[in-house]
C-alpha positions in Angstrom: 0.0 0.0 0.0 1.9 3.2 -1.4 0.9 6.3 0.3 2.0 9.7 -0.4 4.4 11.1 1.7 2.7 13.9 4.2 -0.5 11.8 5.0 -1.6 11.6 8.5 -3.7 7.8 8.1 -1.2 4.9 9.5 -0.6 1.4 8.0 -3.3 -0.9 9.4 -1.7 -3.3 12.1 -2.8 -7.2 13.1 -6.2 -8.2 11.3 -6.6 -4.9 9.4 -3.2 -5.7 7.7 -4.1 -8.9 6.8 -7.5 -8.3 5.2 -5.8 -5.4 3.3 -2.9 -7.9 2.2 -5.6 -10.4 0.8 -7.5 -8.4 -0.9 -4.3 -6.8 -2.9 -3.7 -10.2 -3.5 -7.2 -11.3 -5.1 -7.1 -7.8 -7.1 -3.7 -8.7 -8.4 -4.6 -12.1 -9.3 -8.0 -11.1 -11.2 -6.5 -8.0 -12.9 -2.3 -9.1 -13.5 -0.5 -6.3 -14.7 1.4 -6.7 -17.6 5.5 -6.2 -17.3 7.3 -4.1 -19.5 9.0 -5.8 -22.3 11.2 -3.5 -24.8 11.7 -4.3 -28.2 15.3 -3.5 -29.1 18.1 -4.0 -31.7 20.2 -6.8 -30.6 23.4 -5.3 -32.4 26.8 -7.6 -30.8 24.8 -10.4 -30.1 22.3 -12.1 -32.6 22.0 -9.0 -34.6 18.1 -8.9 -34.8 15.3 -7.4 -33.5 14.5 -9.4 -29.9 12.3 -8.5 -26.9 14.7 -7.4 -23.7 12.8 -8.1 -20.9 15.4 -8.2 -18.6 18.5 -6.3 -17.0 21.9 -6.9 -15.8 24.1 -4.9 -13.7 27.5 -6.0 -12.5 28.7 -4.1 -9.1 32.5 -3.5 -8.5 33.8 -4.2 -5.4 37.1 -2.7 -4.7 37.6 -3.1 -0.9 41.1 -0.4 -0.8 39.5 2.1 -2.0 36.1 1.3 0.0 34.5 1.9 -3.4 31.5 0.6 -5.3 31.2 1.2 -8.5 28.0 0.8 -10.3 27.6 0.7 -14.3 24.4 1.5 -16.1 22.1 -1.0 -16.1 22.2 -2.9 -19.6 19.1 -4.7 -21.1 19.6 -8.4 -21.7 18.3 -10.4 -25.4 16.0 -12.6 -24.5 17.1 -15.5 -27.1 21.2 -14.6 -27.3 21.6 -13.7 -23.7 23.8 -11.0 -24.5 23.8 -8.0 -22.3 24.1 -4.2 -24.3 24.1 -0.3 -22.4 20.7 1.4 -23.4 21.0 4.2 -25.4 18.7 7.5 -26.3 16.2 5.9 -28.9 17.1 2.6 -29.0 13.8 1.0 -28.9 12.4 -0.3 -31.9 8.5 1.9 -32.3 5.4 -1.0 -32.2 3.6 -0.7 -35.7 1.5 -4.3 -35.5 -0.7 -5.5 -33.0 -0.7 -8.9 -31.8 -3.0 -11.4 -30.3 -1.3 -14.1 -28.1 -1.7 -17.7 -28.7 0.2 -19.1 -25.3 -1.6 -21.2 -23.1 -1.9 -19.1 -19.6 -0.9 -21.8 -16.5 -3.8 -23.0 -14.4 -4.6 -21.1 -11.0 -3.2 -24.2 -9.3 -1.2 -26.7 -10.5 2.1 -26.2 -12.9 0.1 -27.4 -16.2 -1.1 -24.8 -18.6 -4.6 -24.4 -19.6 -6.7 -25.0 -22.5 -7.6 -21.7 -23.5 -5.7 -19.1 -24.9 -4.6 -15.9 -23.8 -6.1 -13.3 -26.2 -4.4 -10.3 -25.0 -3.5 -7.5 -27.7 -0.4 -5.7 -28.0 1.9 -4.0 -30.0 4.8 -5.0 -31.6 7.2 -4.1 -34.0 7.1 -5.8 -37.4 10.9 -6.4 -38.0 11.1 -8.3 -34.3 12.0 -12.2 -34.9 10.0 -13.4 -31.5 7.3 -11.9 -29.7 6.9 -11.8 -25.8 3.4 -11.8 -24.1 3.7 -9.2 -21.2 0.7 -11.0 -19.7 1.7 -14.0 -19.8 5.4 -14.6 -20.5 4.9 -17.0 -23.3 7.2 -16.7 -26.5 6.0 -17.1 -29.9 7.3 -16.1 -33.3 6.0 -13.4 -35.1 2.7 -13.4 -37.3 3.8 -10.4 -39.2 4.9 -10.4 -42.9 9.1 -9.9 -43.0 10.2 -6.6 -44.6 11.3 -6.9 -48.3 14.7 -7.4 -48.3 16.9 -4.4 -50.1 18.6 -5.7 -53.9 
């Protein structure tokens, strides 16, 4: 429960907390939201357009000095694994929308389900594999590839 700083109202204690933690819970459950997943250039690894859904950041330690040094935080290819600094307009702009085909998992259980997804998002039309933010399933994209240059 985020509240802005300068209120007066206090965070609910013993049962209060735990009714408020549940139904967070249920709302978050019935309504997921979905995680950001950028659509990048992959230009040292693989060399395509690939969904980064992740970051890396390694931390130097350099006990001497009583120093700790911390690079930018680099986004991670999802299929090469290979971890590149973000840049000023680096992400690739979303021009076709997508319907997911992955199978959600059940509420219980580690098996997926029957039905589909169906969530709609955007994509771009150059990217090689296509990440539900939903739902975390891969797939491969359903748009046309651009015609190649001669």
């Amino acid at each position: 429960m985020v509240e802005p700083s300068g209120t007066e109202q206090r965070e609910p204690t013993g049962w209060a907390f735990v009714r408020m933690m549940v139904r967070e819970f249920v709302h978050e459950w019935r309504h997921p939201t979905p995680f950001p997943v950028r659509y990048l250039r992959c230009d040292d690894g693989c060399g395509r357009v690939t969904p980064h859904s992740s970051i890396q950041r390694i931390y130097t330690l350099r006990v001497a000095e009583r120093e700790v040094a911390a690079p930018p935080a680099e986004a991670v290819c999802d299929e090469c694994r290979h971890a590149q600094p973000r840049t000023v307009g680096d992400e690739i702009t979303a021009d076709v929308t997508v319907t997911c085909t992955g199978h959600p998992f059940r509420r219980f259980g580690s098996k997926r389900s029957r039905r589909t997804c169906g969530q709609q998002f955007a994509v771009p039309g150059t990217a090689s594999s296509v990440l539900c933010p939903w739902r975390a399933t891969s797939q491969p994209n359903p748009a046309p590839p651009p015609p190649a240059n001669r």
